[in-house]
N, C-alpha and C positions, 0 to 999 in steps of 0.2 A: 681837556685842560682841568675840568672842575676833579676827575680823580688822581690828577698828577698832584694836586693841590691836596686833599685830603689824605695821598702817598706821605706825604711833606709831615705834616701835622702825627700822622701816625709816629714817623721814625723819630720828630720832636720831644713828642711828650711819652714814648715809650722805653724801654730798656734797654740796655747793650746786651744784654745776658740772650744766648741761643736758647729757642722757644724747644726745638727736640733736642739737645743738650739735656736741660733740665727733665724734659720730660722722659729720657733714657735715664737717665741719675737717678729718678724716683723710682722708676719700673725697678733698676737692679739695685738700687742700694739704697732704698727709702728708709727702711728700716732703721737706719745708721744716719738720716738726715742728710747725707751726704749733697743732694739737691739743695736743699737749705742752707750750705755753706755757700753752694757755687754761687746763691743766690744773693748773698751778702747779709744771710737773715742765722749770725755765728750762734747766739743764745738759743735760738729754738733749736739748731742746728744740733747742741751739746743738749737740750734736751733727748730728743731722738736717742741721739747717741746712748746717753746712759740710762735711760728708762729702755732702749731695746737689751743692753747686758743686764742690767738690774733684773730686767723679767727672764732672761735668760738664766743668770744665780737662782733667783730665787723659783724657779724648777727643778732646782736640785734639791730645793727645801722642802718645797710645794710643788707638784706638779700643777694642782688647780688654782694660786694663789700667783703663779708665773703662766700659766697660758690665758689666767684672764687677763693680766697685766700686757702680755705678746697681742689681745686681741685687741687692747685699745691703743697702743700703739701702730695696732693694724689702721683700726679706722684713721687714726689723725693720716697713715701712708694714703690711704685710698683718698680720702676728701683731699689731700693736696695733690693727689695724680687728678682728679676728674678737674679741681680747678686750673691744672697746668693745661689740661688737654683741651678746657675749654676755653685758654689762653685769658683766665682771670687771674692768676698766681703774679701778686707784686714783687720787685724785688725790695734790698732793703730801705730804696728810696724812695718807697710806694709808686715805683714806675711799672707798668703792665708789661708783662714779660712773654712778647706776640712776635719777635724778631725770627723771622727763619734763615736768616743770612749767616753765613759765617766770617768772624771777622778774622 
């Protein structure tokens, strides 16, 4: 009874947003934010977005002034794949984004 009860509580105060949804969105298309929209988090979302072409451009100008730019937008992919993986990634209602259900 007591983890039917903490079942309860979990799906209360957690997300609607699919936990492997999100976590497929980063894997292939992090780069692009594309997670971050699904997430309801649109501003970081278009950050991604244009810091991944802006680093892309400016490779044509720079090779090394656009892959350090492509690397730090690596890190922020990878910090938000390990937080999704480890089912810490909020969405934009700072609800924990753990659902594995499909709705």
């Amino acid at each position: 009874m007591e983890s039917i009860e903490i079942n309860k509580i979990e799906e209360e105060n957690g997300s609607t947003k699919n936990w492997l949804t999100t976590l497929l969105l980063c894997w292939f298309f992090g780069f692009f934010g594309i997670h971050r929209f699904y997430a309801g988090k649109i501003t970081t979302g278009f950050y991604f977005f244009f810091a991944t072409i802006a680093s892309i451009l400016a490779m044509l100008v720079d090779v090394y002034l656009g892959a350090f730019a492509l690397v730090w937008v690596g890190t922020a992919v990878v910090w938000d794949f390990c937080t999704i993986a480890f089912k810490e990634f909020k969405d934009c209602y700072g609800k924990v984004i753990n659902s594995s259900k499909l709705n």
